[in-house]
Structures are given as structure tokens and as C-alpha cells.
TIVO-512958 format. One record per residue: residue in one letter; x, y, z of N, C-alpha, C in turn. Coordinates in steps of 0.1 Angstrom, whole numbers, plus 5000, padded with zeros to 4 digits. Each point is the difference from the previous one (the first is absolute). Layout:
BEGIN
AXYZXYZXYZ
...
% end
This chain:
BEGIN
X502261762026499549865003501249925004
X499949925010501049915007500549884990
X501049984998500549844995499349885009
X499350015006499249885001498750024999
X499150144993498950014996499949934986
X501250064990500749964992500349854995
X500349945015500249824995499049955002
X498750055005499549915001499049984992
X499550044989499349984991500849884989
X501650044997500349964996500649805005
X500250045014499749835011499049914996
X498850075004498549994994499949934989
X500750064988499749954991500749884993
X501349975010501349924998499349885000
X499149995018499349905005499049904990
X499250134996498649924996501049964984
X501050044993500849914992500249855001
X500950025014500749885004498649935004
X499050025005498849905006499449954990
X499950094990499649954984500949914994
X501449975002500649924992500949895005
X498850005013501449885010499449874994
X498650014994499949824998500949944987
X500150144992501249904988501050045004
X500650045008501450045008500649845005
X498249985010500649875005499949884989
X499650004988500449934996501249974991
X501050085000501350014998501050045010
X499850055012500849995010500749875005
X499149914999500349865006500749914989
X500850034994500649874988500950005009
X500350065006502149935003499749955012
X498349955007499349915011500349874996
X500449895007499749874999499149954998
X499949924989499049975000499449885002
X498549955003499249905006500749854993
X500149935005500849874996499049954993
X498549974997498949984995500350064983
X500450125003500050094984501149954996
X501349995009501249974994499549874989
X499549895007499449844993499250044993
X498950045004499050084980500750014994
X501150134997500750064992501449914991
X500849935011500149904991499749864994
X498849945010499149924990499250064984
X499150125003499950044988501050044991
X501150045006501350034989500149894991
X500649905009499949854992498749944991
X499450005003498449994989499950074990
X500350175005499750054984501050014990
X501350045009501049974991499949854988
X499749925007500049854997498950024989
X499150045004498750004989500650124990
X500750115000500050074991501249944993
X501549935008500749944989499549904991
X498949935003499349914992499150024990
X499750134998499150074994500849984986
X499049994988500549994987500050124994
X499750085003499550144997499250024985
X499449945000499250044987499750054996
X499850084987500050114991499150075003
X499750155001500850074997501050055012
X499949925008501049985011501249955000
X501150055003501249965000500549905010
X500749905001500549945012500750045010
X499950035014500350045012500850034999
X501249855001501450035002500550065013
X501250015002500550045011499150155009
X500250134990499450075008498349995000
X498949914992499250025009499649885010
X501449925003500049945014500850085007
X500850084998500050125015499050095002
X499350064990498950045004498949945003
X499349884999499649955010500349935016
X501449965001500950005012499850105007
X500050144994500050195007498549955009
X499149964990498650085004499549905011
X500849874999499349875015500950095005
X501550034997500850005018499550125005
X499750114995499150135008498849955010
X499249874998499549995008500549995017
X501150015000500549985016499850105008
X499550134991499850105006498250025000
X499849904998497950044997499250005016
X500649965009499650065013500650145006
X501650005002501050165006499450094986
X499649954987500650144992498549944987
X499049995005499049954988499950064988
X500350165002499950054983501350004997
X501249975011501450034990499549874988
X499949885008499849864993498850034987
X499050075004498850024988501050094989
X500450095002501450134990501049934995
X500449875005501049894991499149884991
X499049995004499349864992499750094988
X499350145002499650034991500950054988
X501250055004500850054991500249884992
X500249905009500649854988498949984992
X499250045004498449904989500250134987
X500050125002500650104990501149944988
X501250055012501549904995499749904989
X499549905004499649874994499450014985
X499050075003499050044989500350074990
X501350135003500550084993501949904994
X500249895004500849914992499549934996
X498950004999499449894987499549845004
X500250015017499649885005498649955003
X499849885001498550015001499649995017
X499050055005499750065008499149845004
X500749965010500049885001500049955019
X501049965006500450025012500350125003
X501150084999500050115005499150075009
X498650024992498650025010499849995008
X500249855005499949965013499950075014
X501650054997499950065016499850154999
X499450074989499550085000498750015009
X499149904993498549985011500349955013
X501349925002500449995018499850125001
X501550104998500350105002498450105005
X499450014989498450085005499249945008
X500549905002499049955015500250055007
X501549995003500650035015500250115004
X500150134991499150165000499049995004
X498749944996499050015006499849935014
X500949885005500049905008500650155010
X500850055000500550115008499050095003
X499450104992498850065003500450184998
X499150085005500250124991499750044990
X499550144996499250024995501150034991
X501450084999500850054992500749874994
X500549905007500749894994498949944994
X499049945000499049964990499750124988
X499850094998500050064990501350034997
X501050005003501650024992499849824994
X499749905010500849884992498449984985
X499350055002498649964993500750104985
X501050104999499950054994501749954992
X500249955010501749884996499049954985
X499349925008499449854995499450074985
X499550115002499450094985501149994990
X501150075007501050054989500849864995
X500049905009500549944996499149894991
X498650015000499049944988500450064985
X500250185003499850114989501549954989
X501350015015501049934988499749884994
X499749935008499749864991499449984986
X498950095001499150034989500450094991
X501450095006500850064986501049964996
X500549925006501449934994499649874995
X498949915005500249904995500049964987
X500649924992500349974985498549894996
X499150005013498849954991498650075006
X499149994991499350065003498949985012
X499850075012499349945009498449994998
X499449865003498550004997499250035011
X498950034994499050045014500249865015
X500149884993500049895009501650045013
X500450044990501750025004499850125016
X499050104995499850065007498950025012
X499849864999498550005008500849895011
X501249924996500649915007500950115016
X500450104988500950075011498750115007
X498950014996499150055014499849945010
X499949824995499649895011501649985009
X500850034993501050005010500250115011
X499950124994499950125010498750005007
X499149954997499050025014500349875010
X500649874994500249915010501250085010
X500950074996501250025007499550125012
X499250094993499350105007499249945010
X498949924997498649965009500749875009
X501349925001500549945004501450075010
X500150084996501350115003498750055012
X499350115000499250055009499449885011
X499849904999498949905007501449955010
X501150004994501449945012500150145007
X499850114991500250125014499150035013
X498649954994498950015008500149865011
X500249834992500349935010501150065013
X501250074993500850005010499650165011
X499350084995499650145007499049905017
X498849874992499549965006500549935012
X501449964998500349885010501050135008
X500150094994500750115009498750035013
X499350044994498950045007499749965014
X499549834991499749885013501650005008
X500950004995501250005011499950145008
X499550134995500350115010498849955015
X498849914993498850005008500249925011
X500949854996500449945006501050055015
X500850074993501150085011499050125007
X499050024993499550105010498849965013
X499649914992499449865012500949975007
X500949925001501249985011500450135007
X499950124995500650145006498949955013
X498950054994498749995003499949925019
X500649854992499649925012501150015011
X501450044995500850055008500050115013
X499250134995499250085003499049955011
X499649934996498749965011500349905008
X501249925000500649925011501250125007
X500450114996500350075007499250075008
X498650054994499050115012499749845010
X500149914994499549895013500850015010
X501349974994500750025015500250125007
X499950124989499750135011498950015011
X498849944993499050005007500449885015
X500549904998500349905010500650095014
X501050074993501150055005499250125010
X499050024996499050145005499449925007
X499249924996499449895014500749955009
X501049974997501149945013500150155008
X500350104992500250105013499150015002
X498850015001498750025007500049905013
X499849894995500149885011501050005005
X501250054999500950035014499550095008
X499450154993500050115009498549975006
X499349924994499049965016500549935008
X500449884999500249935008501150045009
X501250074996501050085013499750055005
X499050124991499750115008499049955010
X499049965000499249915009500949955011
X501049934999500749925008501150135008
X500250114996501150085004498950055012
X499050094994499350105008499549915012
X499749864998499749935014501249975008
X501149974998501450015007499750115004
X500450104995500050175004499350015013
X498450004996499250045010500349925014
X500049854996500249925014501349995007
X501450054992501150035008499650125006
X499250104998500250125010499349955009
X498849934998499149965009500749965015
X500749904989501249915019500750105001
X501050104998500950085005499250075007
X498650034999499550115010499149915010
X499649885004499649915009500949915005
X501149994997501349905005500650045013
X499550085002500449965019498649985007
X499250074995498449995007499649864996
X500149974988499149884996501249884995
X500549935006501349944988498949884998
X499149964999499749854998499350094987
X499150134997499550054991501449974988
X501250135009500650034987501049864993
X499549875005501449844996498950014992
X498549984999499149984995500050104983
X500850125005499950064983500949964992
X501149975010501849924995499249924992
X499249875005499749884991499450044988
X498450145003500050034989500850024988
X500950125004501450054991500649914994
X500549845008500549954991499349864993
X498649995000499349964988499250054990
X500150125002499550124991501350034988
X501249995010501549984992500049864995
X499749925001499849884993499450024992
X499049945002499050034984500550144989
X500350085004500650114990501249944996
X500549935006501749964991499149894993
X499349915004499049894992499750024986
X498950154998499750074991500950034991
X501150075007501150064995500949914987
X500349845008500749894994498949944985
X498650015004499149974986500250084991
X499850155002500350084991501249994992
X501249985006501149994995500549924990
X499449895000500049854995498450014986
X499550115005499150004988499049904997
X499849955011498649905003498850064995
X499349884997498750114994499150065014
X499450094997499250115010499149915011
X499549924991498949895009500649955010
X501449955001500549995015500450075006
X499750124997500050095017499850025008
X499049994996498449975014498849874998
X500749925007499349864999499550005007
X498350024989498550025003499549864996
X499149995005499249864994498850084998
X499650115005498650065001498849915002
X500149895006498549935003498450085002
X499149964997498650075005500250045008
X500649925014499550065015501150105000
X500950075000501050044998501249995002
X500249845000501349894998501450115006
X501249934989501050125001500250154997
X498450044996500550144999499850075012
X499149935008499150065013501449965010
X501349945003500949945004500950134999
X499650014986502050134994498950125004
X499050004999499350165006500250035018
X499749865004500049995015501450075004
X501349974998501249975001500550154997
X499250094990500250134996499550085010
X498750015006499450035005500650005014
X500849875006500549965012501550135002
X500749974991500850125004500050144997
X498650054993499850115008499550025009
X499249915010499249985011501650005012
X501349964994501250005008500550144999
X499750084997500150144996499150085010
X499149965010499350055007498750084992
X499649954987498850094992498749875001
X499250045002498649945000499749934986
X500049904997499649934987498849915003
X499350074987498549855002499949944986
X500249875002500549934987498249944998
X499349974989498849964995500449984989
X500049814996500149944984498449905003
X499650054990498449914999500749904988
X499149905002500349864992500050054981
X500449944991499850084990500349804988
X498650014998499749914989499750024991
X500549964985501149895001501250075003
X501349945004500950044999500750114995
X500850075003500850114992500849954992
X500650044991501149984992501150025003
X501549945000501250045007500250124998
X499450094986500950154996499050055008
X498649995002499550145009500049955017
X500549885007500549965008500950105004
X501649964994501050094997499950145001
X499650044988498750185002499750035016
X499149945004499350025011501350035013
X500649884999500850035012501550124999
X500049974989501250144997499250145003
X499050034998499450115002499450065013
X499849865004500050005018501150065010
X500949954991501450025008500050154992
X500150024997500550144996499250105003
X498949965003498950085006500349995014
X500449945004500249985018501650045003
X500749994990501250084998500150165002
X499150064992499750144998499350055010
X499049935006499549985013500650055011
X501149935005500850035013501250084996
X500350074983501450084999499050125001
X498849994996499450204997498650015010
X500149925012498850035015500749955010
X499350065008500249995013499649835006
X498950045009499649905010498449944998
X500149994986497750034997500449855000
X498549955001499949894996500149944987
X500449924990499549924986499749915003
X499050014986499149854999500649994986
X499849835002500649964986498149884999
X499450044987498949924994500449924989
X499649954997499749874990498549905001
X499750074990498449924997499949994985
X498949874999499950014983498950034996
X499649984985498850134997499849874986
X498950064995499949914986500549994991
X500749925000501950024988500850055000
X500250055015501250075003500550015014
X500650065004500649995014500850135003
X499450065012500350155005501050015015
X500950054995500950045014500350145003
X499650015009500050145005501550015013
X500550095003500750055011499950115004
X499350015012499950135006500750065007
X500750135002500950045006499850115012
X499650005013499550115007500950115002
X499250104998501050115003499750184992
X500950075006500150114998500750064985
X500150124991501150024994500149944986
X499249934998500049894981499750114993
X500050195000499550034990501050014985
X501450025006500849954984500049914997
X500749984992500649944991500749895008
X500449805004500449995006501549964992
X501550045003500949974993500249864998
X501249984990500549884998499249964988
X500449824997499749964986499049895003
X499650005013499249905004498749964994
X499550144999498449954993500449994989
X501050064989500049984988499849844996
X501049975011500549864997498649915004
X499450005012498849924996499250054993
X499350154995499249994988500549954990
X501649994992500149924988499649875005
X500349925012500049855000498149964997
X499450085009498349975002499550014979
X500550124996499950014983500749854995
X500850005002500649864989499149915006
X499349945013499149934997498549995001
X500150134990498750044999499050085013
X500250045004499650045015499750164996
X499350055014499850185006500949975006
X500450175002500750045009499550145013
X499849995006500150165005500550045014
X500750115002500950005011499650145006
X499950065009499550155005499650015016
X500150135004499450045007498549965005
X499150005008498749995007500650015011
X498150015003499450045014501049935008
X501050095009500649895012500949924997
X500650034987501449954999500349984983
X500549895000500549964988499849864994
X499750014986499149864999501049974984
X500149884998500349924989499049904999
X499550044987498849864992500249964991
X500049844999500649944990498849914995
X499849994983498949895002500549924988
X500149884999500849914992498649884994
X500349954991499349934994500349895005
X499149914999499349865011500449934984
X501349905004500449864987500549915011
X499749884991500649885003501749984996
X500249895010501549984997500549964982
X500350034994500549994987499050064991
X499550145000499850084990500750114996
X499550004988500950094989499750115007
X501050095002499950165003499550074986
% end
């Protein structure tokens, strides 16, 4: 058998020792601790009191008078209190020897006591199962001496005084460990609420941070792929057509405008509502204006667009406003990067509490999957405001349907 098959029963058994005897360990480990400036002032205010009460003591028969040593033994048994928080049974193992001491010189059992019942509070004020039964069993032996040394004889009254004293020290001793276990508690609860809210003003700004990149990568991407398409456009008609290709130049660079526009809100962290300044009126105010405008430069792209907004009463709301036209654009985006030369139609009509935008895409080829993050990103936007989504293949091309719920300007989502 190995030397460490060998230690380890005997390890084993070292532990569950030491685990068993760290609570009265710790209460004698800690005397040469500083101690609480609170205990220091108990300890010598009661010093002074009992001393004072015990030198004043007449000592009456069959009790002898104090005198010098039993004012140092009661001086011993207050100044151990300094230790009744770092070291509560060392302090309960000195009160009680003195109340012995005392009793076995012939003194009357008088002050001394005192800080004996401190002393067993503050065992129980500490807590544990082992230091309450070690100090509970102080407080016995040091009843037992009392009752064998003392030079008078103890009456039942005598002993029914020192029960009322040990259950006040005990049921008062326990009720300060439990107030203080409680206010531990509420303080862990407190710090874990603040974790808490800390926590959740961080996923906010992650989440911010995820919508800002979203709302850049429509709005560039939108703004890039129309650059793209309309600079090739003029490089391949610019000697045939130059009045066509100055006409894509202007495109390109208000297309580059408004994308650096976009670009500067996001940056600055404006709220979302001014991005696209919709008014959404019934007839179709500014949205029918920012749809036209979308519509117009892909129509500068040389693709067939048939724009249709029917009147929509009452009003839209700025967020499905907003909704509507970002998915427009990204639908007409995806449009001219994944077909050719088909026609789209862009619809908008409303329905009974709600309002349907469709974009149709002509063409060949929609049977995958179409890449990029595009639909993801308007199916989350049409969900957060409550909306369908659906995007696919049909007959003759490719279709995005969107149906959003019919609110007034200032309702709750």
C-alpha cells in the first residue's frame, strides 16, 4: 500500500477534527486581537462600578469582607470583557473562574457576576452551536462552584434569580445574533438588487449598442449598394449618354449625403425617432414623400418601380411609420443586389387595424436562401412593434409582406 493510501484516512481524519474544533479554537485564537474601543469602555466602566460596589461592600456574615483580592478579582472578571466580541468564551472561561475564585475565598457573590451574564450573552450574541453549549456549560460550572464553595447556604429564591439571569443573557444573547444575521441578510439583498440593476443598465446599453449597429448597417448598406450600382451605371453610359451619367453623379452624391446625415445621428446617439422624419398623415403626408424618394433612385438604376400608398386613417404612429419605411428600403435594397432587370412594386394599403406593405420583386432564381442580415433585421424591427413578417419566394419572383398594427400617434407599444 502506497504512503498516500496510508495518509489519507489519517488527513481525513485530521480535518473533520480541526472542522469540529475551529469554533472554540476561534474563540481563543483572537486575544492578542485588538480590541473594539466599545468593549475597551464597558470593561473599564464596569471595572469601576464593581470594583467600587464590591469595595463598599460590608461583607456580612457569613461572608467575609472583600478587601484587596476580591477587588482584583472582580477588576479580572469586568476587564476580560474586552475580549467578549474577538474571543466570547475566552471572556465567558475568565468571568466564570472569578465567580468560583470568589466563592471559594469566602466572598459574597455579589458584583463579580456581573460580567459573567455579559460574558454569556456575547457567546450567544456570536452564535454556534459549539460556543453556546461550551459557554452554557461555563455558566453551569460556574453556578455548581458557587453552590460548593459558598459559606452560605443557597435558597431556592437564590436559584431561581440565577435562572432569570441566564435565560435573559441567552434569549437576549440569541435575539442580537438573529437581529444582526437579519440586517446581514437585508444588506446581501440590497447589494444584490444593485448587482441586479447594474446588470440591467449594462444589457441596455448592449442592447443600444446592437441597435445602433443595426441602424447603421441599413442605412449604409442601403446608401452603399445605390452608389455602387449608379457609379457603374455612368462609367458604362458616359460617353453615350453624359447628361444620363452627371445625373447619377447628383444621385451618388445625395445618396452620400444623407448616409453621412444618418451616419452623424447615430454617432451622437439621438434617439431613433429622428431618423426618418415621418409625420405619417392619413393621405400619406411624409411617409408617401421618404417612400417616393426611395423608390426615385431605384427608378435611377434603370429598374421599373410602381410605387402605390393608399390613404391610411387614422394616422400611423412614428414607430410603425419608421418600421414601414426601413423595410422598404431594405426590401428595395435586396431588390437590385440579388435580380436582374424585373419589375417591383412597392404596396401600401390599410386593412381593419392595421396596415400591409408588400414589395414585390420580379424575377428568376429566389429559390435559396437570400444572404446577408437583411431580413433578420427587419423581421426583428416588424416583431418589436408588434407586427407579421413574411419574406419568400412566389409565383414570378420574390415577395416581402409585412403587416403592422393600425395606432395612433402616442400609444403604448
Amino acid at each position: 500500500m502506497s504512503s498516500t493510501a496510508v495518509a489519507g484516512p489519517a488527513a481525513r481524519r485530521s480535518t473533520r477534527k480541526v472542522r469540529g474544533d475551529r469554533h472554540v479554537r476561534a474563540a481563543f485564537v483572537t486575544l492578542t486581537s485588538r480590541p473594539a474601543r466599545s468593549d475597551v469602555w464597558l470593561a473599564v466602566g464596569l471595572a469601576a462600578v464593581t470594583v467600587t460596589a464590591t469595595v463598599l461592600s460590608p461583607g456580612d456574615p457569613p461572608h467575609r469582607p472583600a478587601g484587596l483580592l476580591g477587588a482584583a478579582l472582580v477588576a479580572c472578571a469586568a476587564w476580560s470583557l474586552v475580549w467578549r466580541h474577538s474571543a466570547p468564551l475566552a471572556a465567558s472561561a475568565v468571568t466564570s473562574v472569578a465567580v468560583v475564585v470568589n466563592s471559594a475565598a469566602g466572598f459574597a457573590t455579589g458584583a463579580v457576576q456581573w460580567p459573567a451574564w455579559l460574558a454569556l450573552f456575547s457567546v450567544f450574541a456570536a452564535g454556534g452551536l459549539v460556543p453556546c453549549l461550551a459557554g452554557s456549560a461555563l455558566a453551569a460550572a460556574a453556578v455548581g462552584g458557587y453552590a460548593l464553595f459558598d459559606r452560605d447556604v443557597p435558597t431556592a429564591g437564590t436559584f431561581s434569580g440565577i435562572a432569570m439571569c441566564f435565560l435573559i443573557s441567552v434569549i437576549a444573547g440569541d435575539a442580537a445574533r438573529a437581529r444582526r444575521a437579519y440586517a446581514t441578510e437585508q444588506q446581501a439583498r440590497l447589494l444584490g438588487e444593485a448587482r441586479e440593476r447594474e446588470l440591467a443598465v449594462e444589457q441596455a446599453q448592449f442592447d443600444e449598442r446592437a441597435r445602433l449597429a443595426g441602424e447603421l448597417h441599413d442605412a449604409l448598406g442601403h446608401a452603399v449598394n445605390v452608389v455602387v450600382l449608379q457609379a457603374g451605371v455612368a462609367r458604362r453610359v458616359f460617353a453615350d449618354n453624359p447628361g444620363f451619367a452627371r445625373q447619377a453623379l447628383a444621385d451618388i452624391e445625395n445618396v452620400g449625403r444623407e448616409a453621412l446625415g444618418e451616419l452623424d445621428m447615430l454617432l451622437r446617439l439621438l434617439h431613433p425617432r429622428d431618423e426618418v422624419r415621418v409625420s405619417a398623415h392619413g393621405d400619406g403626408g411624409s411617409l408617401g414623400v421618404e417612400l417616393a424618394g426611395l423608390v426615385d433612385r431605384i427608378r435611377a438604376l434603370g429598374r421599373v418601380v410602381e410605387l402605390e400608398v393608399a390613404p391610411i386613417d387614422p394616422a400611423l404612429s412614428a414607430g410603425v411609420a419608421r418600421t414601414v419605411y426601413r423595410v422598404v428600403r431594405e426590401a428595395l435594397t435586396n431588390a437590385v443586389r440579388h435580380s436582374g432587370t424585373g419589375r417591383i412594386e412597392v404596396r401600401m394599403r390599410a386593412d381593419p387595424g392595421r396596415v400591409t406593405v408588400e414589395v414585390f420583386n420580379e424575377g428568376d432564381g429566389f429559390a435559396g436562401p437570400v444572404p446577408g442580415r437583411g431580413l433578420a433585421g427587419m423581421r426583428e424591427r416588424v416583431r418589436i412593434e408588434g407586427g407579421s413578417f413574411e419574406a419568400g419566394p412566389v409565383e414570378g419572383g420574390f415577395r416581402v409582406l409585412v403587416t403592422l398594427p393600425l395606432r395612433a400617434d402616442g400609444a403604448i407599444s
